[in-house]
C-alpha positions, 0 to 999 in steps of 0.5 A: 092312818092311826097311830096303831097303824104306824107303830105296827108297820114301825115295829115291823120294819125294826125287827129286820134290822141288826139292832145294837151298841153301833148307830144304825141310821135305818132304825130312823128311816123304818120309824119315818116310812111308817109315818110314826115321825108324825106321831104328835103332830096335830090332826089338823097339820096333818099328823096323827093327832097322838096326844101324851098318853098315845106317846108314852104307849108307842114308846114302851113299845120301842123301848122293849125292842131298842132302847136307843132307838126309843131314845132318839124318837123320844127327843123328837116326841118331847121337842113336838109334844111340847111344842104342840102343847106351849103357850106364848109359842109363835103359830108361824114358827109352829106351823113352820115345824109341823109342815117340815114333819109333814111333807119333809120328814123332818125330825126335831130335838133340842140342843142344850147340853154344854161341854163343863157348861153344868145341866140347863135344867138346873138354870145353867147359862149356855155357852154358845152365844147369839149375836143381833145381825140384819133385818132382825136376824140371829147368828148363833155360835158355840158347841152343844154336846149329847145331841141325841140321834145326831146323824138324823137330825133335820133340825134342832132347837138351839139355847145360846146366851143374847150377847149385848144385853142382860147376861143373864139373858138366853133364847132358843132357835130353830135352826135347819141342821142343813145351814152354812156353818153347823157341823155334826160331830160324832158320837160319844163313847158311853156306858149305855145307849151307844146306839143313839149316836148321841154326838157334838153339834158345832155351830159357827157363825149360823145366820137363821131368821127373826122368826126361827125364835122360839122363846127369849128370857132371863135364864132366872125368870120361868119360861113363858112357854109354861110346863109343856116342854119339861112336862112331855120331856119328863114322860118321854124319858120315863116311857123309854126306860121303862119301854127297855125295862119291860123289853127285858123282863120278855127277854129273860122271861122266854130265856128261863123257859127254853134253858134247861141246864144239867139233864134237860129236864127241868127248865130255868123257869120251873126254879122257885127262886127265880119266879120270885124274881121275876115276880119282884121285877114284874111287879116294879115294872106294873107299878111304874107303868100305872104311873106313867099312864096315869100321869099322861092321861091326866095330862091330857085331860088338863090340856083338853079342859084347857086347866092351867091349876090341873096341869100344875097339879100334873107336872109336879107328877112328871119327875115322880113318873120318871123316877119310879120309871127309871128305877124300875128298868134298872132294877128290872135289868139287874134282876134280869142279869142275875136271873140269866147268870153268865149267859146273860153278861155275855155280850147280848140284849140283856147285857145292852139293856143293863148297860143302856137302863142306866142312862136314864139315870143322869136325864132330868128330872134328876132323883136328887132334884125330884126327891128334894122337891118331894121332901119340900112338899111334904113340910109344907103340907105339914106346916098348914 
């Protein structure tokens, strides 16, 4: 089985489920009966051996059929990509994820978001904490908000504060979402992207195993897993949005030819104003792409040629590619709403996609935090 092969059967099998605002757990399923929950894991575990660009191509395409579908397999995607791609990772406990896809379905994301705990990407210690037990074990408790696609969830790698050491201290663990102890809340009440079933994982007092650690540090010092995990989160996030941006841009492309409003006579489309439009939303939405794409496959490159100074070089393209992403499917669903006029705010794909663009917004890499790292590059190529 290819990729290809696994997209087309996923995408086949989404179009026959009502997709909307309400968690639909058998978008999950179509995605893992077509083997596409293997996506990313190498050829050698027994995956499809999808390397980032593949990934990014296979979720614009789902994010122009389901934003929140595209959404939760991205927290998957990034979680095994990054995975897959880290330095300084155990192989047992890599081995351990890959087979649990494999032979189990597993599906994978991180846990990291706090309740008023601030953004972990910005250096914000959790909450929850691990506490030393027996034999080199861990147990972990605390409560992780924004856990994406929760109800289908098998796993998930939890960042918690070690208690009797530095304070400053955090690790991440694997923890099997099946343990005594973890509970899953449900999800919130958002803007957009109501259907990813974003919810509250609660853990109390969940004992897991030495080799469930995945990386232990200072939250100050850089992760010894090197820019892998922040590298395929930032384009996982970038490939949904502009997935969902593209999905609309089909949508009220096929509106505007069948609407014809007044006599019959003339269709939406034939309106000069509105193709300038279109045109104005396709082009950001192209231009994006290009971006994406590219920043992927150098990506790839990088890894293939096993270049640590080429993948610094690409990761600092990671956080463009994903500003230039989100901000084309927010402007290409405005557009798309504008275009559509009343028929289009009516409850519906282009009034869910308007809603669900914007969440990509509050993922990081925030724009405040990409565009002041831009301006910092700029002076200092300026002052040599």
């Amino acid at each position: 089985m290819t990729a290809g092969d696994a997209l087309a059967g996923a995408l086949a099998r989404l179009r026959e489920i009502p997709l909307g605002d309400t968690f639909e757990p058998r978008a999950a399923e179509a995605l893992v009966a077509g083997g596409l929950h293997r996506l990313v894991v190498p050829a050698s575990a027994g995956g499809l051996g999808a390397r980032m660009a593949d990934a990014a191509e296979v979720l614009l395409a789902l994010g122009a059929v389901d934003g929140a579908t595209a959404l939760g397999f991205a927290m998957h995607v990034h979680v095994v990509g990054g995975l897959a791609d880290s330095a300084h990772v155990s192989a047992t406990l890599r081995d351990r994820v890959f087979h649990a896809i494999v032979a189990d379905g597993a599906l994978l994301n991180n846990a990291a978001t706090e309740e008023g705990g601030g953004s972990p990407a910005r250096g914000a210690i959790p909450g929850t904490t691990a506490v030393a037990a027996q034999d080199g074990a861990w147990r972990l408790t605390g409560e992780k908000t924004w856990t994406t696609w929760l109800p289908n969830l098998t796993h998930a790698f939890v960042s918690a504060r070690v208690t009797g050491t530095d304070p400053t201290e955090v690790g991440v663990w694997l923890v099997d979402l099946a343990a005594d102890g973890v509970e899953r809340g449900p999800g919130f009440e958002a803007m957009g992207m109501r259907g990813s079933a974003s919810g509250r994982l609660v853990l109390r007092d969940v004992l897991v195993s030495s080799d469930a650690l995945l990386v232990r540090r200072r939250a100050t010092d850089p992760d010894p897993r090197g820019p892998a995990p922040g590298a395929w989160f930032g384009i996982a996030i970038a490939a949904t949005y502009l997935g969902l941006g593209e999905g609309a841009r089909t949508d009220v492309a096929r509106w505007t030819l069948e609407r014809r409003p007044g006599d019959g006579t003339t269709a939406v489309a034939d309106i000069p104003s509105v193709q300038l439009r279109l045109g104005r939303l396709d082009a950001d939405l192209r231009a994006a792409r290009i971006v994406v794409l590219d920043v992927a496959r150098r990506w790839d490159a990088a890894v293939a040629a096993g270049d640590p100074a080429g993948l610094a070089a690409v990761t600092a393209d990671v956080a463009l590619a994903k500003l230039v992403a989100t901000r084309a499917a927010v402007v290409a669903t405005d557009e798309a709403l504008r275009i559509a006029g009343g028929p289009g705010f009516l409850v519906g794909r282009l009034e869910r996609a308007f809603r669900d663009a914007r969440a990509g917004l509050i993922n990081p890499p925030l724009e405040d935090v990409a565009l002041s790292g831009f301006g910092r590059a700029v002076l200092d190529r300026a002052r040599t």
